[in-house]
PyMOL Python script that loads the backbone (N, CA, C, O; Angstrom):
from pymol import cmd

cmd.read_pdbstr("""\
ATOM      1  N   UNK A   1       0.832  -1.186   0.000  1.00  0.00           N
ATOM      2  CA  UNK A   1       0.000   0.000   0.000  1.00  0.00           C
ATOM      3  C   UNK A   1       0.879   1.254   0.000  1.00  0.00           C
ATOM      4  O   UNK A   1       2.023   1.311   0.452  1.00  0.00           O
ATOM      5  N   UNK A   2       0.213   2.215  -0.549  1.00  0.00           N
ATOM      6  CA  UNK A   2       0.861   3.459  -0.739  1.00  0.00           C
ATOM      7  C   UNK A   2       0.395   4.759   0.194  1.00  0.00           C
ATOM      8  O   UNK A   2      -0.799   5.056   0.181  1.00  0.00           O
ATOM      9  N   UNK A   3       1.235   5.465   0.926  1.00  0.00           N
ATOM     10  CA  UNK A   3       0.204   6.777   1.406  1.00  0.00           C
ATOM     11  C   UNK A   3       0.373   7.473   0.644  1.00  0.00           C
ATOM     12  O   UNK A   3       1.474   7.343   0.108  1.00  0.00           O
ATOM     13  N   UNK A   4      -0.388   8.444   0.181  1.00  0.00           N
ATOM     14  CA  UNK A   4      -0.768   9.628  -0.918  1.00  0.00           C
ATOM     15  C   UNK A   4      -0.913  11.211  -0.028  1.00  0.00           C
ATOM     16  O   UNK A   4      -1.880  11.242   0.733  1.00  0.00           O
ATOM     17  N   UNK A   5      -0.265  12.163  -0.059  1.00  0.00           N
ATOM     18  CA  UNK A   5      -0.571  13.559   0.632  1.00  0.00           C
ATOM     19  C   UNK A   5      -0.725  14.340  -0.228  1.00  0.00           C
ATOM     20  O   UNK A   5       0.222  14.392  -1.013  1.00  0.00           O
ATOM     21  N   UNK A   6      -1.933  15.309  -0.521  1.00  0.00           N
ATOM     22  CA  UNK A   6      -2.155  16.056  -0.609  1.00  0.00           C
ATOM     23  C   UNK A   6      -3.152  17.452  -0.152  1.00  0.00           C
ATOM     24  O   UNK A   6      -4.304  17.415   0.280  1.00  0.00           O
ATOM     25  N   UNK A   7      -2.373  18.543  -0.382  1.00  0.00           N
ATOM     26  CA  UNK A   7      -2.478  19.816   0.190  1.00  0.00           C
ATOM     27  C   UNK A   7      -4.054  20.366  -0.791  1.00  0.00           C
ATOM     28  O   UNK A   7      -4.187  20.054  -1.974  1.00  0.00           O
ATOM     29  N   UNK A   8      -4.956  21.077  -0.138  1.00  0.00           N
ATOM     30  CA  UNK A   8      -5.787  21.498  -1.495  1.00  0.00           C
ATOM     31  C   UNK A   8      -6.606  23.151  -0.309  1.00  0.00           C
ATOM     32  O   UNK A   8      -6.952  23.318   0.861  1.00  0.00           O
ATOM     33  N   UNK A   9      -6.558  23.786  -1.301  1.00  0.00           N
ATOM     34  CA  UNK A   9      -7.647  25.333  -1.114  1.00  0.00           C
ATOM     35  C   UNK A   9      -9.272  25.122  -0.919  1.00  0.00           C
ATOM     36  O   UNK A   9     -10.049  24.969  -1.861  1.00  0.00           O
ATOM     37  N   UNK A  10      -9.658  25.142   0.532  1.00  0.00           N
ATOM     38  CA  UNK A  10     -11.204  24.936   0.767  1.00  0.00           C
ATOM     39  C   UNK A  10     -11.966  25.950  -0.416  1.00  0.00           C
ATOM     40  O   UNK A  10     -12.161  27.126  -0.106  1.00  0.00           O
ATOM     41  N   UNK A  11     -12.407  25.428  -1.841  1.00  0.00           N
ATOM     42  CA  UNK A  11     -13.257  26.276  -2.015  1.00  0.00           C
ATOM     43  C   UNK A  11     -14.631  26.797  -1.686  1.00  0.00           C
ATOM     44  O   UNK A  11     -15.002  27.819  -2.263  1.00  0.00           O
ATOM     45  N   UNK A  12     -15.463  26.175  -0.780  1.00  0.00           N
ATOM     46  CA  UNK A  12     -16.846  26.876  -0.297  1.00  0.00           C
ATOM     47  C   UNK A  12     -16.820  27.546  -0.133  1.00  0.00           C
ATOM     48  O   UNK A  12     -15.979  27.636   0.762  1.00  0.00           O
ATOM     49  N   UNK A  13     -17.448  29.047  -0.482  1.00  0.00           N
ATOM     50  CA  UNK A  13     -17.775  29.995   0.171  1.00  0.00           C
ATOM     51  C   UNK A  13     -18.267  30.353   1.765  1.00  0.00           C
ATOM     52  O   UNK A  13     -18.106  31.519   2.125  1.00  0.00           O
ATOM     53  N   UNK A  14     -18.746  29.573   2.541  1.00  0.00           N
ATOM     54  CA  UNK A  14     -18.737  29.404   3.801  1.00  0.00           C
ATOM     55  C   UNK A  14     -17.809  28.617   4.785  1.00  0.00           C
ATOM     56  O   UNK A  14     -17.680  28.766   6.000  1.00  0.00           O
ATOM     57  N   UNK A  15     -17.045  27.517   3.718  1.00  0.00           N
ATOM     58  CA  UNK A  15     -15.889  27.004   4.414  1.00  0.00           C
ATOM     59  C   UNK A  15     -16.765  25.747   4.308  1.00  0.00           C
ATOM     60  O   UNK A  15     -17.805  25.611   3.664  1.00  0.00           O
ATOM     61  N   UNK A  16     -15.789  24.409   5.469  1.00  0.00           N
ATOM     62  CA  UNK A  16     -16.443  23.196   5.782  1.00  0.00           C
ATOM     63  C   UNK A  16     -17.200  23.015   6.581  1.00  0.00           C
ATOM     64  O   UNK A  16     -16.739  22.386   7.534  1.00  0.00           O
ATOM     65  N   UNK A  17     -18.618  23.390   6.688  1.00  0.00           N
ATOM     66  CA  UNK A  17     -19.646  23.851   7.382  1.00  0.00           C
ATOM     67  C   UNK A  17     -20.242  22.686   7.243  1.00  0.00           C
ATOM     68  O   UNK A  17     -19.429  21.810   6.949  1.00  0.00           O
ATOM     69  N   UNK A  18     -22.005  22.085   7.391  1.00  0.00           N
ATOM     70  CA  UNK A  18     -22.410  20.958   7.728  1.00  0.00           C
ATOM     71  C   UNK A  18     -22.657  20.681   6.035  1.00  0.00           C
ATOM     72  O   UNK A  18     -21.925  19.845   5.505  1.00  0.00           O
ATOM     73  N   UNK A  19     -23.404  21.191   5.430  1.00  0.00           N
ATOM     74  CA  UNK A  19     -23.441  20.261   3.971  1.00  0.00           C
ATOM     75  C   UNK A  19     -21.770  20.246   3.396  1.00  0.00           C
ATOM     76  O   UNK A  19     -21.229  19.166   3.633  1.00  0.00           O
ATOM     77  N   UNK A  20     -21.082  21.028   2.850  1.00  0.00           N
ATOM     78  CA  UNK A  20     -19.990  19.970   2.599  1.00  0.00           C
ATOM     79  C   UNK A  20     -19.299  19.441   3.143  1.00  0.00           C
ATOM     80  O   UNK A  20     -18.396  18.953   2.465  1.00  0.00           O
ATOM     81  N   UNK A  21     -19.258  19.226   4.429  1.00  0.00           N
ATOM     82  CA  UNK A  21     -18.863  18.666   5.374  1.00  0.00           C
ATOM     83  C   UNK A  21     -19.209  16.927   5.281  1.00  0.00           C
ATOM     84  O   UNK A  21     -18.526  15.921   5.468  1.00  0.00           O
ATOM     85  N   UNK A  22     -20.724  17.191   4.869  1.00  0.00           N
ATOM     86  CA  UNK A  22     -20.969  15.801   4.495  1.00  0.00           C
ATOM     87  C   UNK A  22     -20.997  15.236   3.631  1.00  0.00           C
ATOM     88  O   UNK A  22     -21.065  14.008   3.680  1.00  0.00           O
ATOM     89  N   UNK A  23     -20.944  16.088   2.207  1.00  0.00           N
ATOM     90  CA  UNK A  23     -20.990  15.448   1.046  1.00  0.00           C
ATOM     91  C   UNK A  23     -19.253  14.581   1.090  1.00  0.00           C
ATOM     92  O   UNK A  23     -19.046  13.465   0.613  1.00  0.00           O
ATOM     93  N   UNK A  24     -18.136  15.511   1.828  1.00  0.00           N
ATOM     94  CA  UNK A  24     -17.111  14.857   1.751  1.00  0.00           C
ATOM     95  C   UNK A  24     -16.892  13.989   2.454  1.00  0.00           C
ATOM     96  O   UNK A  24     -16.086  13.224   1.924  1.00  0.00           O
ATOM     97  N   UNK A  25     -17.319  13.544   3.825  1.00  0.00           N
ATOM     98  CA  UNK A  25     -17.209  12.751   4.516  1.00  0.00           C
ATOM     99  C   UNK A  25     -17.690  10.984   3.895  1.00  0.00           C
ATOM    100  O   UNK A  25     -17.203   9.856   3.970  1.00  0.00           O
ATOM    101  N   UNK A  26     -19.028  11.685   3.234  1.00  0.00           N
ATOM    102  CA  UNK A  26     -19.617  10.906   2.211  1.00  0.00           C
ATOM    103  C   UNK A  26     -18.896  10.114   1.323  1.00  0.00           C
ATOM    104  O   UNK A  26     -19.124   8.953   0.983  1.00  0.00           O
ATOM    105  N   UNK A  27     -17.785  11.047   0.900  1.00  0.00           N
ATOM    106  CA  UNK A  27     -17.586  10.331  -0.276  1.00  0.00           C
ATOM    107  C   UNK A  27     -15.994   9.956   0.991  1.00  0.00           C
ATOM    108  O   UNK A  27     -15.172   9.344   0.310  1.00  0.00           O
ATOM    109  N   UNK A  28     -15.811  10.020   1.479  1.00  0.00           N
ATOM    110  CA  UNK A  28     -14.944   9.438   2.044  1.00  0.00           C
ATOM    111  C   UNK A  28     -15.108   7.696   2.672  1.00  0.00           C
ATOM    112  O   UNK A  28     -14.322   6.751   2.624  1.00  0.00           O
ATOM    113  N   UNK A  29     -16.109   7.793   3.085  1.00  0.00           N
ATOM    114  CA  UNK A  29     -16.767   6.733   3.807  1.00  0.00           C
ATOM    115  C   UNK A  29     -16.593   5.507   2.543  1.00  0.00           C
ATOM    116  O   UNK A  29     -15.967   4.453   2.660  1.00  0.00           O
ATOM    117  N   UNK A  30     -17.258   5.938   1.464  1.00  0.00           N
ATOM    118  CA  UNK A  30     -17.685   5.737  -0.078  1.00  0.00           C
ATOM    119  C   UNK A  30     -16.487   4.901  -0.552  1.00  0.00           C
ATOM    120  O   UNK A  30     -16.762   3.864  -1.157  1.00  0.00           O
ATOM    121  N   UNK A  31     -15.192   5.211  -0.361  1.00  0.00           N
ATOM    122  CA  UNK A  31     -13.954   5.135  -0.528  1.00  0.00           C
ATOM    123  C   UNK A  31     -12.901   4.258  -0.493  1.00  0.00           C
ATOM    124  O   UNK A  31     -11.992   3.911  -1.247  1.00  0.00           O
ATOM    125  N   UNK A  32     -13.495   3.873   1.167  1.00  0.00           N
ATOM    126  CA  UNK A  32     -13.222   2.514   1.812  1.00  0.00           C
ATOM    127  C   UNK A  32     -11.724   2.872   2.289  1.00  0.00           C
ATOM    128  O   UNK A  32     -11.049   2.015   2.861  1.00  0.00           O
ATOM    129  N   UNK A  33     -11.285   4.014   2.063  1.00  0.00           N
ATOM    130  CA  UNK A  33      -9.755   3.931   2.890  1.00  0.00           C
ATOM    131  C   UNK A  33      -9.630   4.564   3.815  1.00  0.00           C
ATOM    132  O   UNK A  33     -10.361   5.531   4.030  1.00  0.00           O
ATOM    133  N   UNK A  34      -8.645   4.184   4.637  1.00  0.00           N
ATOM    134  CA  UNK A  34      -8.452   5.255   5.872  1.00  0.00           C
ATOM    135  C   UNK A  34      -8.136   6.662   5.320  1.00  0.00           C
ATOM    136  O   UNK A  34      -7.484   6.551   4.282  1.00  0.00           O
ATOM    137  N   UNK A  35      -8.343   7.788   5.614  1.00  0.00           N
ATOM    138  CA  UNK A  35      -8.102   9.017   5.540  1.00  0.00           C
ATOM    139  C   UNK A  35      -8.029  10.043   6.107  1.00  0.00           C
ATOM    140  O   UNK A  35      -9.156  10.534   6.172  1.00  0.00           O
ATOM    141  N   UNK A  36      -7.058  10.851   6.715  1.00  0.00           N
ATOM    142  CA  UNK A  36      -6.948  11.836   7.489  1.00  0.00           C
ATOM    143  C   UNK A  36      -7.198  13.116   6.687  1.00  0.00           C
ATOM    144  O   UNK A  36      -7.190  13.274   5.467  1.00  0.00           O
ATOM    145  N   UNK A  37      -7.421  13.987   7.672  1.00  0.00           N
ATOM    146  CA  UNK A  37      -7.530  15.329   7.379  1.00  0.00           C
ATOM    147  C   UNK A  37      -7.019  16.772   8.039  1.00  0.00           C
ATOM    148  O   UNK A  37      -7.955  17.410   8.520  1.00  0.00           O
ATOM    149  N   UNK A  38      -6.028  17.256   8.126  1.00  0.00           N
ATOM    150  CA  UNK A  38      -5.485  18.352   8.900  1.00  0.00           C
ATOM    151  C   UNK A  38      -5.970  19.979   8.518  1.00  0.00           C
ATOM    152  O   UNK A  38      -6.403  20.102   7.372  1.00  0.00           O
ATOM    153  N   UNK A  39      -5.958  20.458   8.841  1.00  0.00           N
ATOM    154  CA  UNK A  39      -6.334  22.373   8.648  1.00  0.00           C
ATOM    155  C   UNK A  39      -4.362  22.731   9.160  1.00  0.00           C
ATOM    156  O   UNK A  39      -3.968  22.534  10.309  1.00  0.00           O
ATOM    157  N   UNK A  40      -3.670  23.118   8.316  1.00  0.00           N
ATOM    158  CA  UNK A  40      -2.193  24.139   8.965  1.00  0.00           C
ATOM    159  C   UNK A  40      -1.657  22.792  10.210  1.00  0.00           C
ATOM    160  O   UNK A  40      -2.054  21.632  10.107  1.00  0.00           O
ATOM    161  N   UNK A  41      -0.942  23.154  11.051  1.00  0.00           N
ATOM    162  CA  UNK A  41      -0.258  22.520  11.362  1.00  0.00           C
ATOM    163  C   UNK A  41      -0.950  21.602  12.399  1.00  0.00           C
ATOM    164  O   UNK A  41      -0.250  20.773  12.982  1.00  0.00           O
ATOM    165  N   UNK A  42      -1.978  21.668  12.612  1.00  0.00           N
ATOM    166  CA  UNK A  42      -3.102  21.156  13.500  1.00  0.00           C
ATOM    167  C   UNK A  42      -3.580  19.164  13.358  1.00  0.00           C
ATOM    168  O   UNK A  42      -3.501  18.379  12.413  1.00  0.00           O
ATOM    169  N   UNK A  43      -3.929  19.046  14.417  1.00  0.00           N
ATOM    170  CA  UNK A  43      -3.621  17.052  14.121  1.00  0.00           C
ATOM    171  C   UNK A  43      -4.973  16.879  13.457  1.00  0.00           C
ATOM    172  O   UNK A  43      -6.089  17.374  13.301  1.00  0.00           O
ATOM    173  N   UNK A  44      -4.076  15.748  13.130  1.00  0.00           N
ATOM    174  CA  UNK A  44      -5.303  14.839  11.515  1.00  0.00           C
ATOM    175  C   UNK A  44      -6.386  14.152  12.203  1.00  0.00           C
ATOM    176  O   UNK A  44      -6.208  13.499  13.231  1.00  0.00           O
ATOM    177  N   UNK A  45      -7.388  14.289  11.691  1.00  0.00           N
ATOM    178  CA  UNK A  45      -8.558  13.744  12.206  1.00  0.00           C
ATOM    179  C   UNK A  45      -9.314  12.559  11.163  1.00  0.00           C
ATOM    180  O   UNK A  45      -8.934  12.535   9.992  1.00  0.00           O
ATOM    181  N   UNK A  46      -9.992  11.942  11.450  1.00  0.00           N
ATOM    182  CA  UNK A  46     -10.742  11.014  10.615  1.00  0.00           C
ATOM    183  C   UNK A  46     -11.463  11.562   9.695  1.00  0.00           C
ATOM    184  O   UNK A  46     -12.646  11.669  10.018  1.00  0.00           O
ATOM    185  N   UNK A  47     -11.124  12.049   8.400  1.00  0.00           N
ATOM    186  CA  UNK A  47     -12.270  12.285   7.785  1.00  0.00           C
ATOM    187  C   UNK A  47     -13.209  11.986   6.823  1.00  0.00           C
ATOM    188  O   UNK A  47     -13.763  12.556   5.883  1.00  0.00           O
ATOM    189  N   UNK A  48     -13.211  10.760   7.434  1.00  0.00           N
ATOM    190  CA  UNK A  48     -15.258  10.149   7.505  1.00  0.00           C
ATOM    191  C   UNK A  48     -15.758  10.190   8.517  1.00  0.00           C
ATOM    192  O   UNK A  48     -16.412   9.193   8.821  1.00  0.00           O
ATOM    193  N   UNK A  49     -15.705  11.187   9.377  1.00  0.00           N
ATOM    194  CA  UNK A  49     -16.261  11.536  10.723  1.00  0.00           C
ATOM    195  C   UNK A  49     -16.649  13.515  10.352  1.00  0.00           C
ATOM    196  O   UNK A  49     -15.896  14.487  10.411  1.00  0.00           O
ATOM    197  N   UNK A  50     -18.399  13.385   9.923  1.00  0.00           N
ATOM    198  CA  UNK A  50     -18.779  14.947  10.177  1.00  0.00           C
ATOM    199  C   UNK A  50     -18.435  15.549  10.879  1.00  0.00           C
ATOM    200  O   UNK A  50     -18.270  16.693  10.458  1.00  0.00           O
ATOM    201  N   UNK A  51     -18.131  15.374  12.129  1.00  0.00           N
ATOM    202  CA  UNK A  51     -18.111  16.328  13.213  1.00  0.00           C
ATOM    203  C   UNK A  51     -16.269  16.555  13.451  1.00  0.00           C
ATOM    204  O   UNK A  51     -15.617  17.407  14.054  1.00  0.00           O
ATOM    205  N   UNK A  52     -15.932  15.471  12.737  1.00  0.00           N
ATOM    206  CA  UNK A  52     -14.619  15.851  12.931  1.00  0.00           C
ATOM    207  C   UNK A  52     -13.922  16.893  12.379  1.00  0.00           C
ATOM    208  O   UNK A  52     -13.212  17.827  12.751  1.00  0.00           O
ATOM    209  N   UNK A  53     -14.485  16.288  11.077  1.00  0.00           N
ATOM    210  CA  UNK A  53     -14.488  17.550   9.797  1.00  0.00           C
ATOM    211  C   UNK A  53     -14.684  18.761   9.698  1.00  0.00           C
ATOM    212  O   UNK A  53     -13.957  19.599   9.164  1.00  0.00           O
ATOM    213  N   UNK A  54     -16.113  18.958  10.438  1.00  0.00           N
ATOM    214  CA  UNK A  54     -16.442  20.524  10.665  1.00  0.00           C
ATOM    215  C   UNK A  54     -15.718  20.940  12.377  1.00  0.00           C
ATOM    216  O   UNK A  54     -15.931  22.024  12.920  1.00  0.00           O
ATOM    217  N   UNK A  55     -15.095  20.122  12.832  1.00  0.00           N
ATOM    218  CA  UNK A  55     -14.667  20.754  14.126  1.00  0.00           C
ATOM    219  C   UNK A  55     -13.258  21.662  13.551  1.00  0.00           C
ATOM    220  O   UNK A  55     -12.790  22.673  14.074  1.00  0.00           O
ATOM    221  N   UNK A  56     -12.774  20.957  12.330  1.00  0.00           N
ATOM    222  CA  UNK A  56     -11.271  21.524  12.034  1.00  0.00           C
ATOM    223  C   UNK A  56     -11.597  23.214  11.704  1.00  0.00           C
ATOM    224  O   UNK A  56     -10.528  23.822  11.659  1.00  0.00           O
ATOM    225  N   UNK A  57     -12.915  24.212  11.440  1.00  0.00           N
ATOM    226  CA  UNK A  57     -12.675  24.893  11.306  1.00  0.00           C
ATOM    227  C   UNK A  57     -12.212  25.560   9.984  1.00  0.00           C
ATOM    228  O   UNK A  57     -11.871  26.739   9.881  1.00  0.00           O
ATOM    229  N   UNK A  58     -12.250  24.608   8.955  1.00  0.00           N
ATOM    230  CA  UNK A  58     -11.880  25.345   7.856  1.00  0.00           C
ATOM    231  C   UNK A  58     -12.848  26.320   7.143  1.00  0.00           C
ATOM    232  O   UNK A  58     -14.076  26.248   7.107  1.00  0.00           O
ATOM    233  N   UNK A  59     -11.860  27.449   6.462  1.00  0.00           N
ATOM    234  CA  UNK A  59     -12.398  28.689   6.266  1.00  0.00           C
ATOM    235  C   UNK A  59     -12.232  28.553   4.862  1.00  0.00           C
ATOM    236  O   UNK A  59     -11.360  27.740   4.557  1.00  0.00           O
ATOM    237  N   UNK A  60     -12.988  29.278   3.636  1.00  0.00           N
ATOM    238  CA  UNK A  60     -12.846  29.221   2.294  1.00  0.00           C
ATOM    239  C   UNK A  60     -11.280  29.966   2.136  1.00  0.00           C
ATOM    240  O   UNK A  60     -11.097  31.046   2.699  1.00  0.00           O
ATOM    241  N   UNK A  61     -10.465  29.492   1.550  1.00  0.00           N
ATOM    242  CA  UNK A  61      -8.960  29.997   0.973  1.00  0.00           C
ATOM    243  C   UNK A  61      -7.992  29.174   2.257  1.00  0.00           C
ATOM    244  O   UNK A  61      -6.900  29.718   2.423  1.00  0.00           O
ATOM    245  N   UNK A  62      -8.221  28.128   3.036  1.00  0.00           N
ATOM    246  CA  UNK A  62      -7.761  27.565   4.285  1.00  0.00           C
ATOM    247  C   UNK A  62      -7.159  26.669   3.021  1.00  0.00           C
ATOM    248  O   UNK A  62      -7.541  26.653   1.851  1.00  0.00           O
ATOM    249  N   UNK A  63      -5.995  25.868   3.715  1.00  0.00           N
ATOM    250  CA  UNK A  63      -5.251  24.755   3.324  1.00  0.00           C
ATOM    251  C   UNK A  63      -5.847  23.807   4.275  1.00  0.00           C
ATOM    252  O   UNK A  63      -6.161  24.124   5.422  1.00  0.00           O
ATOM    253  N   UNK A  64      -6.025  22.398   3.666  1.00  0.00           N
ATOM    254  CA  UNK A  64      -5.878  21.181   4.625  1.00  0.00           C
ATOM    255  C   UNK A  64      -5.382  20.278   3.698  1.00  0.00           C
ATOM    256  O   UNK A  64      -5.391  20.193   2.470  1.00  0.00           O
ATOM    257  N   UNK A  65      -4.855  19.485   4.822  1.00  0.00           N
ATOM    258  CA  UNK A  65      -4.543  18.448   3.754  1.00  0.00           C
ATOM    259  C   UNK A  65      -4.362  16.735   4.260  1.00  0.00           C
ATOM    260  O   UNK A  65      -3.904  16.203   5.271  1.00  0.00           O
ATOM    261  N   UNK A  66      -4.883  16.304   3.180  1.00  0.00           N
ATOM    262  CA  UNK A  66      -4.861  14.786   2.960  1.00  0.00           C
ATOM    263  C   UNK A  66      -4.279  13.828   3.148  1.00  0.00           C
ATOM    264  O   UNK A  66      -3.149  14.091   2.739  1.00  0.00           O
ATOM    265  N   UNK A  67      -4.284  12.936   3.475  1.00  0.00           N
ATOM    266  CA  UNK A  67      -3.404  11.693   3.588  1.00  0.00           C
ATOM    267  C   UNK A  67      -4.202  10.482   3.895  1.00  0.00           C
ATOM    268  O   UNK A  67      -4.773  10.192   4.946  1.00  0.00           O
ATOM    269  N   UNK A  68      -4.142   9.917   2.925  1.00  0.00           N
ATOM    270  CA  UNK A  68      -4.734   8.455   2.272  1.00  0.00           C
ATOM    271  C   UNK A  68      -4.097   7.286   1.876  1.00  0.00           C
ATOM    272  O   UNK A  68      -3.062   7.301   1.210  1.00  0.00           O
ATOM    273  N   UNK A  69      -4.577   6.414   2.196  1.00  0.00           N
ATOM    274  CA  UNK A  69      -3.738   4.431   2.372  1.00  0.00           C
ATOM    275  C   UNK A  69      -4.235   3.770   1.913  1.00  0.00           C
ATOM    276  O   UNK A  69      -5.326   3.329   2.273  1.00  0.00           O
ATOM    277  N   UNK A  70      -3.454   3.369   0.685  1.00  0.00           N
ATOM    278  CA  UNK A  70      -4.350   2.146  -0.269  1.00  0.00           C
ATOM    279  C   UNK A  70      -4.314   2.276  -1.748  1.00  0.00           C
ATOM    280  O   UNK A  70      -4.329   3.383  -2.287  1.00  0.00           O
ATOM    281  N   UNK A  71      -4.265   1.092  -2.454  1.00  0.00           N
ATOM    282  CA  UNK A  71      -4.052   1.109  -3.692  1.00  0.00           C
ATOM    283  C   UNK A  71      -4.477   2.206  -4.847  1.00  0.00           C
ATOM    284  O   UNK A  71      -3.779   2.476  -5.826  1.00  0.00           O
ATOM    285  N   UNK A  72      -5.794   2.801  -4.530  1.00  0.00           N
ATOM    286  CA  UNK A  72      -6.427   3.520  -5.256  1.00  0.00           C
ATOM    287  C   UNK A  72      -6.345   5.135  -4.703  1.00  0.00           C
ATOM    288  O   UNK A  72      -6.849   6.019  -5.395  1.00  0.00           O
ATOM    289  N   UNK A  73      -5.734   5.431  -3.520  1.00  0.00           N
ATOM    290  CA  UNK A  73      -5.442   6.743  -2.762  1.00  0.00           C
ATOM    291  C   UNK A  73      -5.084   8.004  -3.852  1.00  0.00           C
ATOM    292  O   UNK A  73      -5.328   9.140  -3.445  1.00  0.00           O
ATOM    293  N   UNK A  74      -4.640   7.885  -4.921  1.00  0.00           N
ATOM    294  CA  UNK A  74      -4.527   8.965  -5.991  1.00  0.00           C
ATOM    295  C   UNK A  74      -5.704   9.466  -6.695  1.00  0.00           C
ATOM    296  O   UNK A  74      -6.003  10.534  -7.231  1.00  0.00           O
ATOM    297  N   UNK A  75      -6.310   8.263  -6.504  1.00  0.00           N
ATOM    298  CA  UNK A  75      -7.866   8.127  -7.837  1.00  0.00           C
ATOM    299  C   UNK A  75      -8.782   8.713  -6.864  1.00  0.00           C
ATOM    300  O   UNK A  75      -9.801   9.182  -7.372  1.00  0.00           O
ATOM    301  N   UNK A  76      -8.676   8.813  -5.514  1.00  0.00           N
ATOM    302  CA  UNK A  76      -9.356   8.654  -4.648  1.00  0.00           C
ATOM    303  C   UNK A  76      -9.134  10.380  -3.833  1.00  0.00           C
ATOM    304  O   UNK A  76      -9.969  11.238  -3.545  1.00  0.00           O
ATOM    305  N   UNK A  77      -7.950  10.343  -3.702  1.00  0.00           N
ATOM    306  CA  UNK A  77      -7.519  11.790  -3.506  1.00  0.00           C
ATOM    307  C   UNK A  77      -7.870  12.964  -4.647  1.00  0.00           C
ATOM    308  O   UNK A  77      -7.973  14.163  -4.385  1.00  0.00           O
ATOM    309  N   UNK A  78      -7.982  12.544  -5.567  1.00  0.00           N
ATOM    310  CA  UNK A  78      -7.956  13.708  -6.863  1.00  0.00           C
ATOM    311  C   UNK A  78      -9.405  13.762  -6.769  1.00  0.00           C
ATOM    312  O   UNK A  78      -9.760  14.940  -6.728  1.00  0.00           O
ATOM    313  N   UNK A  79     -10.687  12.698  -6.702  1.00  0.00           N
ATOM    314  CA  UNK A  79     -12.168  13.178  -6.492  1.00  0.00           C
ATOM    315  C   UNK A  79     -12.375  13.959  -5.141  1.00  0.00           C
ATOM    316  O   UNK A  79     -13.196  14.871  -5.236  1.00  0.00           O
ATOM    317  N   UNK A  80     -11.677  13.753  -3.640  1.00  0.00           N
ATOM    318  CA  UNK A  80     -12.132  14.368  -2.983  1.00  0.00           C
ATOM    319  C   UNK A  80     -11.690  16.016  -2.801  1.00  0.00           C
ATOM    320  O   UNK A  80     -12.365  16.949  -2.366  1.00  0.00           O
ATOM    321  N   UNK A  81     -10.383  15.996  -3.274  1.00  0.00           N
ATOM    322  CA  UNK A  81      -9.468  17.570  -4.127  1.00  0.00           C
ATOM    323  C   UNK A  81     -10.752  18.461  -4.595  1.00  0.00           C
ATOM    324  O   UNK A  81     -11.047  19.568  -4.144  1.00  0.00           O
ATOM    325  N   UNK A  82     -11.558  17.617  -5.755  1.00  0.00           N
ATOM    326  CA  UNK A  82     -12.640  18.388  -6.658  1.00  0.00           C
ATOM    327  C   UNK A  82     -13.902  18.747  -5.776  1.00  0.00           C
ATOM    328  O   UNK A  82     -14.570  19.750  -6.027  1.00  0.00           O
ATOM    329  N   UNK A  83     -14.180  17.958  -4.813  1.00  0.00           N
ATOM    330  CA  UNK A  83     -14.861  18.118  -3.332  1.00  0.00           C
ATOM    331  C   UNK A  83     -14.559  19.516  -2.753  1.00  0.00           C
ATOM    332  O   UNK A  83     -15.045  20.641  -2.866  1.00  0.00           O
ATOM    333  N   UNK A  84     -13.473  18.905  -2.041  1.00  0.00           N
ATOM    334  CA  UNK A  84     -13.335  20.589  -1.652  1.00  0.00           C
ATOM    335  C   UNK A  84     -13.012  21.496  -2.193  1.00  0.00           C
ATOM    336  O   UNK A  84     -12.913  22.518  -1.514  1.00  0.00           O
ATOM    337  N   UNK A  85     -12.684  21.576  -3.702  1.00  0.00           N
ATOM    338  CA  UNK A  85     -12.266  22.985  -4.254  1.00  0.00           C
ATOM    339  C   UNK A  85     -13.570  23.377  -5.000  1.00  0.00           C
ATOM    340  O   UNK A  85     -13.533  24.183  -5.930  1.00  0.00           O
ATOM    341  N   UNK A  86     -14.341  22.989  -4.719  1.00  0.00           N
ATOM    342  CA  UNK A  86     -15.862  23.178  -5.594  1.00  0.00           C
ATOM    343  C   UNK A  86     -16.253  24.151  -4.246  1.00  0.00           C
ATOM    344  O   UNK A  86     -15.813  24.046  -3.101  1.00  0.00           O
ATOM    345  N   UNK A  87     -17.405  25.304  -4.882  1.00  0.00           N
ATOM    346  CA  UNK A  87     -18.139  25.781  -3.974  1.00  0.00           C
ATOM    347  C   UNK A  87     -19.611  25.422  -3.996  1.00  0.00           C
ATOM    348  O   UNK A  87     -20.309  25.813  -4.931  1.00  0.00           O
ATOM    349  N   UNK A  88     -20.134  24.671  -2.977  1.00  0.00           N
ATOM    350  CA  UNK A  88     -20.753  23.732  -2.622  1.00  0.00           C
ATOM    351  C   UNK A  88     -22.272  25.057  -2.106  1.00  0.00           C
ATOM    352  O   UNK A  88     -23.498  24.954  -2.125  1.00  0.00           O
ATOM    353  N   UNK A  89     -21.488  25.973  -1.778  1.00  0.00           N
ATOM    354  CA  UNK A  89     -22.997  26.950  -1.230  1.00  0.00           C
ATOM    355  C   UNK A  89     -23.736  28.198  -2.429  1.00  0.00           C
ATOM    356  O   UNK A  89     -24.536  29.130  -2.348  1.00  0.00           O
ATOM    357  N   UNK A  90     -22.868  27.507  -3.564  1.00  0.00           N
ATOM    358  CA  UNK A  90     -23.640  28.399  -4.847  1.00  0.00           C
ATOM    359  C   UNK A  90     -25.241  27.921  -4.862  1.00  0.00           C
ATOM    360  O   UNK A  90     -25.783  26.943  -4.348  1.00  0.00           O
ATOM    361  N   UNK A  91     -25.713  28.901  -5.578  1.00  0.00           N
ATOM    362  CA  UNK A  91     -26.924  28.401  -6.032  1.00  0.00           C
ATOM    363  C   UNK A  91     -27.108  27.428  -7.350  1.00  0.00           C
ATOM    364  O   UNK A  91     -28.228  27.034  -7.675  1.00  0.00           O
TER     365      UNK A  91
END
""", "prot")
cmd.dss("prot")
cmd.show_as("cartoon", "prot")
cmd.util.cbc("prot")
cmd.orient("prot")
């Protein structure tokens, strides 16, 4: 198995608040791999856990970043990248 890190720009306009909070967690769960999630220098949390997710606080233009285990962690990292760089509170 491979770990995969990557860094990506919260695009929501409100940040990781409760809907994309869950659509990503969602697709994390979805995923089947372990996956962390950090905000800046702050510890990695589970993120397929909502509440974990929205506890980190991320703000739209925030860095967090990724780290994923498992064969498919690139294929897997690059859909949830498009997750959070999407703004999720457009109309």
């Amino acid at each position: 198995m491979t770990e995969v890190t990557r860094t990506i720009r919260i695009g929501s306009s409100n940040g990781l608040h409760a809907r994309p909070a869950k659509l990503f967690a969602q697709a994390v769960k979805d995923s089947g791999l372990p996956i962390t999630i950090a905000k800046g220098a702050g510890a990695p949390v589970n993120a397929a856990s909502i509440l974990g997710v929205i506890a980190l606080g991320a703000e739209k233009g925030d860095y967090v970043t990724l780290v994923a285990d498992g064969d498919d962690a690139d294929a897997v990292l690059d859909t949830l990248a498009e997750l959070l760089t999407t703004d999720h509170d457009e109309n």
